[in-house]
C-alpha positions in Angstrom: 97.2 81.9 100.8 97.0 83.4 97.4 98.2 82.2 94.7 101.8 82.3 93.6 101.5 83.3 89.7 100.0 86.7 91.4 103.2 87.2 93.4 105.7 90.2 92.8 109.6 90.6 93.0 111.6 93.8 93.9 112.0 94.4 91.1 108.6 95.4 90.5 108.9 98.4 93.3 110.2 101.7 93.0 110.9 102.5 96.5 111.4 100.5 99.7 111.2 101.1 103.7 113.0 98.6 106.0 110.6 97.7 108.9 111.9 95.4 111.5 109.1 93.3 112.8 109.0 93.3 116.7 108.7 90.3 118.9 104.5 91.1 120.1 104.1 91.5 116.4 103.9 87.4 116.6 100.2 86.1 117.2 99.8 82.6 119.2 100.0 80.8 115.8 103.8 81.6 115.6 103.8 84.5 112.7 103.1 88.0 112.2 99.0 88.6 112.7 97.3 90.2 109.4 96.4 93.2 111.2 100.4 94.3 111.2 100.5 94.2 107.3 98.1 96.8 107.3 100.1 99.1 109.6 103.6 97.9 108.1 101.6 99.5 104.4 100.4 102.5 106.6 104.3 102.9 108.4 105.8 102.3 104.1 104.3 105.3 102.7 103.9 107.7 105.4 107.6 107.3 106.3 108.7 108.0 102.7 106.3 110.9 101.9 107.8 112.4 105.6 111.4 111.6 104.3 110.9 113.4 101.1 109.6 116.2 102.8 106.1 116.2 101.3 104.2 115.3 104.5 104.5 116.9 108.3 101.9 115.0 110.3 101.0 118.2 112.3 101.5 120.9 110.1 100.7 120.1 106.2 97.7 121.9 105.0 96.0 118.3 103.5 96.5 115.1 104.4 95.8 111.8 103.0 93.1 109.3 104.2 92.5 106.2 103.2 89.3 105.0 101.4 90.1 101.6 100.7 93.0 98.7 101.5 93.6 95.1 100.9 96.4 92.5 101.1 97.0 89.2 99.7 99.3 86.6 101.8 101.7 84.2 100.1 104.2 83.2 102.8 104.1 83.5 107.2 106.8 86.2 108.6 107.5 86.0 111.7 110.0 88.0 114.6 112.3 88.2 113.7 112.0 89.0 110.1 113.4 92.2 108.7 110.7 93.5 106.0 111.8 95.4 102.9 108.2 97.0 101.7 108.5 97.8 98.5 106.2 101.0 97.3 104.8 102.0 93.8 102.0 103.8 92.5 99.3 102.2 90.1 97.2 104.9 89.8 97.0 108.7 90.2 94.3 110.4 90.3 93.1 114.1 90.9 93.0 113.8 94.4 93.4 109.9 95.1 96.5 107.6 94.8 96.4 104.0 94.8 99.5 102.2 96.6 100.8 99.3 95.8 102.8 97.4 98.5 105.0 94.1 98.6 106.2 93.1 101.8 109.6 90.8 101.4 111.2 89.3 104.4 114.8 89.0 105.3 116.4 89.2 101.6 113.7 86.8 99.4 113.2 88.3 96.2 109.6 87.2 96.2 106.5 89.3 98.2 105.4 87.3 101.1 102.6 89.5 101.1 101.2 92.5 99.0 98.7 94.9 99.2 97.5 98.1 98.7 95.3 101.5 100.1 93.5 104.2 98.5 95.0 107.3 99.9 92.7 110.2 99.1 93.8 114.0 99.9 91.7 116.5 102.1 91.8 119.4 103.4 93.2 119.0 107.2 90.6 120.9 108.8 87.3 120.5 106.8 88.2 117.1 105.6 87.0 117.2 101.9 88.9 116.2 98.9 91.4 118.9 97.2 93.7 118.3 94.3 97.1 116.2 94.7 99.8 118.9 95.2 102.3 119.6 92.5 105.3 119.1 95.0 103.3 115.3 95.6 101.9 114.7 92.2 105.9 115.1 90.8 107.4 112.2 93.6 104.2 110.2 93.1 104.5 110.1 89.0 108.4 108.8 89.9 106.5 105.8 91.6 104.4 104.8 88.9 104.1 101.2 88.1 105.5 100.2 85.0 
């Protein structure tokens, strides 16, 4: 586990997705495995840049793809845990964003886990970096970190 002086509150995070965690989301040890984190990130961001209209997943002329990721654990969740995860940008780029992410279960003001992913944008079709949209870049720059 990392280590606690590191840790985050909601207060930190400008936007937040609630993910309810599902009962195979539990590994034999009795709490969530790490490779859910990853897609509890993944589900965070794509679900608010679809909400705010700035990403169809069939249709949008780029996309985003992601370059890099990491978490850090500080506490087990477990089914069945409701997750608040807490979005926020830390840096933005000319193409690339950097997520941040804190994962808080049930109503704990503390992140049991955080992380983040490199999101770079590319054309759909030939897959090579373009500029962040103006329609994106404007929502992102409301998600900075402070």
């Amino acid at each position: 586990m990392a280590r606690d002086a590191d840790r985050t509150r909601r207060a930190d995070y400008r936007h937040f997705e609630r993910i309810e965690t599902r009962w195979m989301d539990n590994d034999v040890y009795g709490h969530v495995n790490n490779v859910v984190y990853y897609s509890w990130f993944d589900t965070a961001v794509n679900r608010m840049l679809i909400h705010e209209g700035l990403l169809d997943i069939t249709d949008s002329a780029t996309i985003g793809v992601v370059v890099e990721t990491g978490c850090r654990y500080f506490a087990s969740t477990a089914f069945p845990d409701v997750i608040a995860a807490g979005v926020r940008v830390a840096h933005l780029g000319t193409s690339s964003v950097r997520y941040e992410i804190g994962l808080f279960r049930n109503d704990e003001d503390e992140a049991a886990a955080q992380g983040h992913f490199v999101h770079v944008q590319v054309d759909r079709i030939t897959r090579r970096p373009v500029p962040t949209g103006d329609a994106i870049r404007r929502f992102l720059e409301t998600l900075r970190a402070a």
